[in-house]
C-alpha positions as CSV (number, residue, x, y, z in Angstrom):
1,X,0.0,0.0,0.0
2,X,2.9,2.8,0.7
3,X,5.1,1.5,-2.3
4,X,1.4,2.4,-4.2
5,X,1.4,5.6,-2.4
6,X,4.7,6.3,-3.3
7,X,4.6,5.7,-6.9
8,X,1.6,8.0,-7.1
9,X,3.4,10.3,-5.8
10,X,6.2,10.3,-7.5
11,X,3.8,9.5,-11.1
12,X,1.7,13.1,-9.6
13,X,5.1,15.3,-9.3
14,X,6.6,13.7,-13.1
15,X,3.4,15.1,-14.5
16,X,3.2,18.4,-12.6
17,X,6.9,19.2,-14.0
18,X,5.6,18.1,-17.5
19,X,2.5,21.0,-17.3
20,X,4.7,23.9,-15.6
21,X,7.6,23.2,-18.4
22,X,4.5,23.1,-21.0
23,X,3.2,26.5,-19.3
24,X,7.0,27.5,-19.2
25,X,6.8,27.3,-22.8
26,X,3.6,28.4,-23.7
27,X,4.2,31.9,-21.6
28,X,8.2,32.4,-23.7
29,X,6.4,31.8,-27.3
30,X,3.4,34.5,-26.2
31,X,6.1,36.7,-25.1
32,X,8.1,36.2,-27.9
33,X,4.7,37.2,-30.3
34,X,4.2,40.1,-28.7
35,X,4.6,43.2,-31.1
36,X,7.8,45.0,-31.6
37,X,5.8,47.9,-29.8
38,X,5.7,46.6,-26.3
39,X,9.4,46.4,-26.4
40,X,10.3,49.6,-24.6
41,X,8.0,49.0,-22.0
42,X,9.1,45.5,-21.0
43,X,10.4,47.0,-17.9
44,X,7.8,44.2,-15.5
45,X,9.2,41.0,-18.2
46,X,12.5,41.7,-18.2
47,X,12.2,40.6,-14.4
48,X,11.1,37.6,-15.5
49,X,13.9,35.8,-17.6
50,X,15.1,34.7,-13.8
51,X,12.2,32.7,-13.4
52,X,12.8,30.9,-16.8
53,X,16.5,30.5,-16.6
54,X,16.2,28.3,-13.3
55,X,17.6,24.8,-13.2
56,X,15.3,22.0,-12.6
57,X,14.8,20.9,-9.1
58,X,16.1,16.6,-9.0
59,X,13.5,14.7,-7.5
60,X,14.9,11.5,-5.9
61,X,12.6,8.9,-4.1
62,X,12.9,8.7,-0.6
63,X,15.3,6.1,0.6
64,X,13.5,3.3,2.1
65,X,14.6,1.1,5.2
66,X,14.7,-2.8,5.1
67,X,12.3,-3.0,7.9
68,X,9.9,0.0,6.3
69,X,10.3,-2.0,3.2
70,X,9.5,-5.2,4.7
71,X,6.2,-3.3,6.5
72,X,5.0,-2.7,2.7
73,X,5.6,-6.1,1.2
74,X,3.3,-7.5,4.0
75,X,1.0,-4.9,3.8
76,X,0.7,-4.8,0.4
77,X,0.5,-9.2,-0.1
78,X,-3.0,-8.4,2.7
């Protein structure tokens, strides 16, 4: 039952990182169509090319005991 859990959660967080990187993208090509007009007052975007440029934060599973693991395997065969 916690290795189900677990794999949810960890199947939940790959596909929340797969919609923000699809939004990620979505908001840089509307930025990048906006007319040649709005370029000197791009003052509030230029703050956020931070925001973009961030490195991707590594998501390891949590490290599992013997005994906790041994708990789920008899849980989980119930």
């Amino acid at each position: 039952m916690m290795e189900l859990q677990k794999r949810q959660t960890l199947e939940t967080c790959d596909r929340f990182q797969k919609h923000l990187e699809m939004s990620i993208e979505i908001i840089k090509q509307a930025l990048s169509n906006l007319p040649d007009q709005f370029e000197t007052e791009n003052s509030v975007l230029a703050s956020t090319e931070s925001f973009f440029t961030k490195s991707k934060p590594n998501i390891k599973p949590p490290i599992v005991s013997s005994q906790d693991q041994m708990m789920c395997d008899i849980v989980d065969s119930m």
